[in-house]
C-alpha positions in Angstrom: -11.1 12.9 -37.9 -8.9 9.7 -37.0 -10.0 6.5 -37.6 -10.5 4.8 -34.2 -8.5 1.6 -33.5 -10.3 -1.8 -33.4 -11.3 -2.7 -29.8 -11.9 -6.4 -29.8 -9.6 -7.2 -32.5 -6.9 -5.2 -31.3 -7.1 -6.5 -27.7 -7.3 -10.4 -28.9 -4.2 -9.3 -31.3 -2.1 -7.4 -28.2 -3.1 -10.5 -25.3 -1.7 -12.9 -28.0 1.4 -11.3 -29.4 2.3 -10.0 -25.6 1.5 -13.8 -24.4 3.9 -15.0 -27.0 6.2 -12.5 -26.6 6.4 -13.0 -23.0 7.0 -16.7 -23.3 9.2 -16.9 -26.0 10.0 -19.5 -28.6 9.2 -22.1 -25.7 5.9 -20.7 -25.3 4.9 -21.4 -29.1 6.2 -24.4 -28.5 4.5 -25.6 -26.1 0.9 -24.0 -27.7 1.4 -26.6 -30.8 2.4 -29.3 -28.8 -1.1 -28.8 -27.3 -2.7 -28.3 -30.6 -1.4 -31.4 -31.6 -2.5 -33.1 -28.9 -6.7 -33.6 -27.9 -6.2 -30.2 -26.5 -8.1 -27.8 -28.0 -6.0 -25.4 -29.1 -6.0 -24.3 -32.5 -3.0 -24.0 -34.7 -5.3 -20.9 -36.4 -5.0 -19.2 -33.0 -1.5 -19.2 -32.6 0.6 -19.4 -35.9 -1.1 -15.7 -37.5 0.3 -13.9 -34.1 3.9 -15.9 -34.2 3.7 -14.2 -37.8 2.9 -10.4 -36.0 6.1 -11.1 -34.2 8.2 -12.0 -37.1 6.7 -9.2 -38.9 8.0 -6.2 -36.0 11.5 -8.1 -36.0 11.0 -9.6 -32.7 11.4 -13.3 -33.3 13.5 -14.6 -36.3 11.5 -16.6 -38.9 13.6 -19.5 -39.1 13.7 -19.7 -35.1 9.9 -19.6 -35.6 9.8 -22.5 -37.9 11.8 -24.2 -36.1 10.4 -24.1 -32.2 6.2 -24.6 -33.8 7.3 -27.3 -35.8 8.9 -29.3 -32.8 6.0 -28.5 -30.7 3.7 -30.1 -33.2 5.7 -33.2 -33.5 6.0 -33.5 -30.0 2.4 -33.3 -29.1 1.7 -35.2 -32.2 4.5 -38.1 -30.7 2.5 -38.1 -27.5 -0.6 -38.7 -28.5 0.7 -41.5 -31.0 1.7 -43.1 -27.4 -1.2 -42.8 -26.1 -2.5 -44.9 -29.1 -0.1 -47.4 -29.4 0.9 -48.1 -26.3 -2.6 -47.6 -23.9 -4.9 -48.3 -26.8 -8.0 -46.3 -27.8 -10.0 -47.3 -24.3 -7.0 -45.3 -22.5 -7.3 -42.7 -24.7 -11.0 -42.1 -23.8 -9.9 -42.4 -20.3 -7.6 -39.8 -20.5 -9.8 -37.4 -22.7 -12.6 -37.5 -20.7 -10.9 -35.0 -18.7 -9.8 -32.7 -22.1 -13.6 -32.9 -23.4 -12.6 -34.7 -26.3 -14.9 -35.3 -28.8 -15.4 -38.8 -29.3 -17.2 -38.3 -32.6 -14.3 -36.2 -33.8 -11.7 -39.4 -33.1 -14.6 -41.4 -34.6 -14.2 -39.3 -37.9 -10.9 -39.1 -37.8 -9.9 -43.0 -37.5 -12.7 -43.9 -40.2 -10.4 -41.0 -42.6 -7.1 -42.4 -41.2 -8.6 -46.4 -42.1 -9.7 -45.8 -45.6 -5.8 -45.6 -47.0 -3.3 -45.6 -43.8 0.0 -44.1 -45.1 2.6 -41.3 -45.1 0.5 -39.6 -47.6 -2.7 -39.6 -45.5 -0.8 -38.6 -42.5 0.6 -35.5 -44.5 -2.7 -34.4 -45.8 -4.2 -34.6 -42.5 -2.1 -31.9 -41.3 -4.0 -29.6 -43.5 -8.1 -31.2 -42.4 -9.8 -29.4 -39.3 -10.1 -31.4 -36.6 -8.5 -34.4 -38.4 -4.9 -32.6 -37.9 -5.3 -32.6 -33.9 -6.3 -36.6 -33.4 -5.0 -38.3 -36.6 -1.7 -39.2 -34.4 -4.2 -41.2 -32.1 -5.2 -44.0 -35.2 -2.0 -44.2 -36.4 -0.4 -45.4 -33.2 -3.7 -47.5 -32.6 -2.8 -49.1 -36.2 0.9 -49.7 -34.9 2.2 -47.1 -38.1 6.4 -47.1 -37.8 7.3 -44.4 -36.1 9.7 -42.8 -38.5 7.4 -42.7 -41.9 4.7 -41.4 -39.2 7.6 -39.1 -37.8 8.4 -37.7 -41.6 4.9 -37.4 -42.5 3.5 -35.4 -39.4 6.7 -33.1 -39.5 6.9 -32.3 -43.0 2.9 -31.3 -43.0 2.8 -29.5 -39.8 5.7 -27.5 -40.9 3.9 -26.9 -44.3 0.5 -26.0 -42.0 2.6 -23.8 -39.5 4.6 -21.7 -42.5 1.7 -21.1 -44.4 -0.6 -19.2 -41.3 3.0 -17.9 -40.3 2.9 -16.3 -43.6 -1.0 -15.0 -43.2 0.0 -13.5 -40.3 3.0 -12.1 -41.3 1.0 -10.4 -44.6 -2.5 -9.5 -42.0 0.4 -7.8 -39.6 1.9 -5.2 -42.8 -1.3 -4.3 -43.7 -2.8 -4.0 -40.0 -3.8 -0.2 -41.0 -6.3 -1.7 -43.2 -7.9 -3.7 -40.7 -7.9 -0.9 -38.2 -9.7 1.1 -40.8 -12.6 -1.2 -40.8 -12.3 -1.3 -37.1 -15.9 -1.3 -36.6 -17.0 -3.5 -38.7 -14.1 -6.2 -37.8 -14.8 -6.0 -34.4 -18.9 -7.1 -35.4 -17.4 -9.7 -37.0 -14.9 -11.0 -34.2 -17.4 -10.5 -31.4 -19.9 -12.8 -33.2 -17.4 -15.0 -34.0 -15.9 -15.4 -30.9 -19.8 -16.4 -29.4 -20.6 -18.8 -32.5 -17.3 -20.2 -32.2 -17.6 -20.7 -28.0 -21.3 -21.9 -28.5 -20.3 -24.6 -31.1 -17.3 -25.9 -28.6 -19.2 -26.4 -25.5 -22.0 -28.2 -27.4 -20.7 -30.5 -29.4 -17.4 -31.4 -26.8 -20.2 -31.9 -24.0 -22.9 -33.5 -26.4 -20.2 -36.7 -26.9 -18.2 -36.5 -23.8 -17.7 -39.6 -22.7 -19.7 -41.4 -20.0 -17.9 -41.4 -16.4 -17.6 -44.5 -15.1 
């Protein structure tokens, strides 16, 4: 009797890789510029299906690399902008509108003051929710830009290769995952509603006031 093939987890995996595919390079691109950025993208939802595509020969791993790593420093170079040059009150301004959470950027600056550096700026890259706003401090803190331009590229490119790599494993042994199809699917489906509850609460629980 065959094995059926995993309905949720196979139509997340197809929309992404076809979305991606579609796009191109540009498009990954522009998906970690955004997850670098208050915009709530994460990098966990886009590097594992850049890897599917390296994996059937599609995109060339070093092209890969190459295009998520600039998006992240560009949308991490933005948002240091936004901090240095408009200050955190502009930044609230402008993530009103991007439900940011302002306890997240509280969180974040408090990890980012405790020892500012290249190092801290690396490691971030590798924190939840620190990785997406720690570029917001640092150009509030007036960090150089090129030790903040190393630091943020060498760990976002560390960050990127390694779930490049998960999903380039996840896509050779994508049998196995269809063999549990029913079970995965539980799993994603519950994930997916834990994971959309959490979002909306805790984006709209410290949304900023409108003025």
């Amino acid at each position: 009797m065959p094995v059926p093939q995993a309905m949720f987890t196979q139509m997340i995996s197809e929309a992404a890789v076809n979305f991606l595919k579609s796009g191109g390079y540009a498009a990954a691109t522009a998906l970690m510029a955004f997850e670098s950025m208050v915009l709530p993208v994460p990098s966990e939802a886009v590097m594992p299906f850049v890897g599917f595509l390296v994996a059937d020969g599609d995109w060339n791993l070093a092209a890969a690399i190459v295009a998520t790593s600039l998006g992240s420093i560009t949308g991490s170079l933005i948002s240091y902008a936004m901090g240095r040059y408009g200050g955190k009150p502009f930044v609230l301004r402008v993530g009103k509108y991007l439900l940011l959470n302002v306890h997240d950027l509280e969180l974040t600056e408090r990890f980012f003051h405790r020892r500012a550096g290249v190092m801290t700026l690396f490691i971030s890259r590798f924190v939840p929710v620190v990785r997406h706003l720690i570029s917001i401090p640092a150009g509030v803190g007036g960090m150089s830009l090129v030790p903040f331009s190393i630091a943020t590229l060498a760990g976002a490119t560390c960050w990127n290769s390694f779930l490049l790599w998960c999903g380039f494993k996840l896509r050779s042994r994508w049998d196995l995952v269809e063999h549990y199809s029913t079970q995965i699917d539980i799993v994603v489906a519950a994930l997916l509603v834990a994971g959309l509850a959490w979002w909306i609460t805790t984006r709209l629980a410290h949304r900023p006031p409108t003025s």
